[in-house]
C-alpha positions as CSV (number, residue, x, y, z in Angstrom):
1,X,0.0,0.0,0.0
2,X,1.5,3.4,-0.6
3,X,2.1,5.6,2.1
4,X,1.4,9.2,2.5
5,X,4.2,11.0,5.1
6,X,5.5,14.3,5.9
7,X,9.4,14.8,7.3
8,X,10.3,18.2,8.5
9,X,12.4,19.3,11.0
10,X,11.9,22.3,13.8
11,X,12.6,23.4,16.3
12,X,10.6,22.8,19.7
13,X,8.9,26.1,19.0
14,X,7.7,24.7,16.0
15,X,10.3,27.1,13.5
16,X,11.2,25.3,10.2
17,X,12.8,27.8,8.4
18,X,14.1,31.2,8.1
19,X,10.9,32.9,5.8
20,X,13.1,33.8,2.5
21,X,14.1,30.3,2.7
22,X,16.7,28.5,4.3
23,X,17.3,26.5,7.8
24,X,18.9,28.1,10.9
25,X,20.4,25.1,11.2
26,X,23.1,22.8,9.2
27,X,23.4,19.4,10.3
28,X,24.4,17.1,7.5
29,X,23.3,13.9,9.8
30,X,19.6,15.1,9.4
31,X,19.9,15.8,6.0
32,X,21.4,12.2,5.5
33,X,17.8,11.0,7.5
34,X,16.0,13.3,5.2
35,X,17.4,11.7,2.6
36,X,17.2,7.8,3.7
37,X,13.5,8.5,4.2
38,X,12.7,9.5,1.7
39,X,14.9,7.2,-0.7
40,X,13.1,6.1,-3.8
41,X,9.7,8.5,-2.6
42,X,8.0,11.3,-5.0
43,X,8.9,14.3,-2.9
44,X,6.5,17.2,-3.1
45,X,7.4,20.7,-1.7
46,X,6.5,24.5,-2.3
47,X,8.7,26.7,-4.5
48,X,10.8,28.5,-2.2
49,X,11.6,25.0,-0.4
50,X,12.8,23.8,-3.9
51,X,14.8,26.7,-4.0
52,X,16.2,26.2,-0.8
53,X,17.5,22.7,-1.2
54,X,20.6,21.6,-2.8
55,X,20.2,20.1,-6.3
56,X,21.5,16.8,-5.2
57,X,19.3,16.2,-2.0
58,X,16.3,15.0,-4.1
59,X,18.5,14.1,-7.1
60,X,17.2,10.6,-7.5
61,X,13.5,11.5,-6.3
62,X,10.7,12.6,-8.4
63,X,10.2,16.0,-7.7
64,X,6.9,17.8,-7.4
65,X,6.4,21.6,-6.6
66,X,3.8,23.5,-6.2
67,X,3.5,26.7,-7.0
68,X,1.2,29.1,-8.0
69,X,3.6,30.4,-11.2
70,X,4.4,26.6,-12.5
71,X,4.8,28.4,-16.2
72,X,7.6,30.3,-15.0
73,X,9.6,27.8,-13.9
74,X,9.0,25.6,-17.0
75,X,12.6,25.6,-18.0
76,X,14.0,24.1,-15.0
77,X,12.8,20.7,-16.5
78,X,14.9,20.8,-19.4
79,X,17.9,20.8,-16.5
80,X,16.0,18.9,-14.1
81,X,13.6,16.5,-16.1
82,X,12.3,14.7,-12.7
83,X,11.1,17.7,-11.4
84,X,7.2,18.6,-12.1
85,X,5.9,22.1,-11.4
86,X,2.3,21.9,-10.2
87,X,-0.4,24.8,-9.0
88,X,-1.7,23.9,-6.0
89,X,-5.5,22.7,-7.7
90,X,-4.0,19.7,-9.3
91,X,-2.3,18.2,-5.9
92,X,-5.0,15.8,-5.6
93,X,-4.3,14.4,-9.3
94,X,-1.1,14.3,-8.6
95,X,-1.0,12.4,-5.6
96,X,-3.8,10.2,-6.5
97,X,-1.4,9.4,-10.0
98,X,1.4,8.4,-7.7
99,X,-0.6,6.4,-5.3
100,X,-2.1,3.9,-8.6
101,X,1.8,3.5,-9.7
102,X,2.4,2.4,-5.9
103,X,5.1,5.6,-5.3
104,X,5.6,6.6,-1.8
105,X,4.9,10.3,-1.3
106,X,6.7,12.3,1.3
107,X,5.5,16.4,1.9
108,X,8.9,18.6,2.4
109,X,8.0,21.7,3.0
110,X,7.5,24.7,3.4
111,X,5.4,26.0,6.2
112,X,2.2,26.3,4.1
113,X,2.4,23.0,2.3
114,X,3.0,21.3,5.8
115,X,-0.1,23.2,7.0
116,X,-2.2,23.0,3.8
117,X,-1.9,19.1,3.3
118,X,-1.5,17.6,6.7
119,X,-4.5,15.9,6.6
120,X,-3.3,13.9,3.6
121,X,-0.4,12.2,5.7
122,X,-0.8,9.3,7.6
123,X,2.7,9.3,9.1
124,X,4.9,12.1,10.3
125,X,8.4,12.1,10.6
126,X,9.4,14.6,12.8
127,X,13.4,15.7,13.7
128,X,12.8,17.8,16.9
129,X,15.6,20.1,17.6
130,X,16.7,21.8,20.2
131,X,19.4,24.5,20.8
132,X,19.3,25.9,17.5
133,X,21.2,28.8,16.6
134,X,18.4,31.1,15.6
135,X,20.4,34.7,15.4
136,X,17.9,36.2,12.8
137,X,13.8,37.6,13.2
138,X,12.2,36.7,9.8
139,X,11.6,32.6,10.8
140,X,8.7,30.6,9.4
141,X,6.9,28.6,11.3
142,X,4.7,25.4,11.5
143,X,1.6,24.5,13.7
144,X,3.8,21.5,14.9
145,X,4.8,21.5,18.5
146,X,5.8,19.2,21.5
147,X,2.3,19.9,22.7
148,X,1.0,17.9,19.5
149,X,3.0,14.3,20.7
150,X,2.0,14.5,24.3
151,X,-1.8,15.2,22.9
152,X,-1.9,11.9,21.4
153,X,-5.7,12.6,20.1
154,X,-4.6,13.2,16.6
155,X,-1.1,11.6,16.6
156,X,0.4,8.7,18.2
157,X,4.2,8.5,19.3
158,X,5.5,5.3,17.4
159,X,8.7,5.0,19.8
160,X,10.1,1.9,18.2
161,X,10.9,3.9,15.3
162,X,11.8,7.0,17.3
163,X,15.5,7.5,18.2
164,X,17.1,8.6,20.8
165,X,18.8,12.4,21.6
166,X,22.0,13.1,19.6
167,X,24.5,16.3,20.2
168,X,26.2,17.8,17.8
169,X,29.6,19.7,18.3
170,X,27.7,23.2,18.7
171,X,25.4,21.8,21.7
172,X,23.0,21.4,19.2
173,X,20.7,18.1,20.4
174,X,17.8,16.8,17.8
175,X,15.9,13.6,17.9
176,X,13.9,11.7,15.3
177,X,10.1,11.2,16.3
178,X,7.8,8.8,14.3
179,X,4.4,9.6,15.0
180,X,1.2,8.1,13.8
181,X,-2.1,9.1,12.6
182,X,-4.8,8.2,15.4
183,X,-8.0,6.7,13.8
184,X,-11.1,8.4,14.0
185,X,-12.9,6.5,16.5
């Protein structure tokens, strides 16, 4: 069965991003889980988190971005022919296309996309992090927070899959979170 999932990381305040693109954050261990996740996946993103990743992060991947200029950034697919540029009215198609050839999808980013298409995702792969430098004002931000785990009315902590707190050099800690949808009852 093909599975649905979102992967972001933030921090415990729930910030994702700096708002012209961009994480406050470089740690190339969970951009190597970003990548082992999503392995073999369709990926599907907004523009400006496209823009914001390096070209060979999603290299193998097919690509799908929404935005709402898709005709401007047409010629990117000569240079990049896995990458589809979608406006955000034809998500469904798009998804529902992958899910008959049996693709995995994964959401990306940004903070509207994980906002606008949460309730698409079945599974959530969350890197928590803590201690991050955050020097500049202009962040983006996601609804996501520690209070949504310890709710456990909408998601459900999977801690097999979860791992355990790492530190990086800078006193940085992160830890990868699995959580699960909760069934309506």
């Amino acid at each position: 069965m093909t599975e649905v999932s979102m992967i972001l990381s933030a921090t415990n305040e729930g910030i994702i991003s700096y708002a012209s693109g961009g994480i406050p954050w470089q740690v190339p261990e969970i951009t190597q889980y970003l990548k082992d996740r999503t392995k073999n996946c369709a990926v599907i993103m907004g523009r400006k988190a496209w823009q914001s990743f390096p070209a060979s992060t999603f290299a193998d991947n097919i690509n799908v971005v929404i935005t709402n200029s898709e005709h401007k950034y047409s010629h990117h697919i000569q240079d990049t022919p896995n990458v589809l540029f979608i406006n955000p009215s034809n998500v469904d198609r798009v998804i529902a296309s992958l899910k008959t050839k049996g693709t995995d999808i994964f959401f990306v980013g940004g903070g509207l996309v994980f906002s606008n298409y949460i309730d698409y995702v079945d599974t959530l792969y969350y890197t928590e992090v803590r201690n991050a430098p955050l020097e500049r004002g202009d962040y983006s931000s996601v609804w996501l927070s520690t209070t949504l785990i310890e709710d456990g009315e909408h998601w459900r902590l999977n801690l097999t899959r979860s791992s355990k707190t790492f530190q990086t050099s800078s006193a940085l800690t992160y830890r990868h979170l699995v959580l699960e949808r909760v069934p309506p009852s």
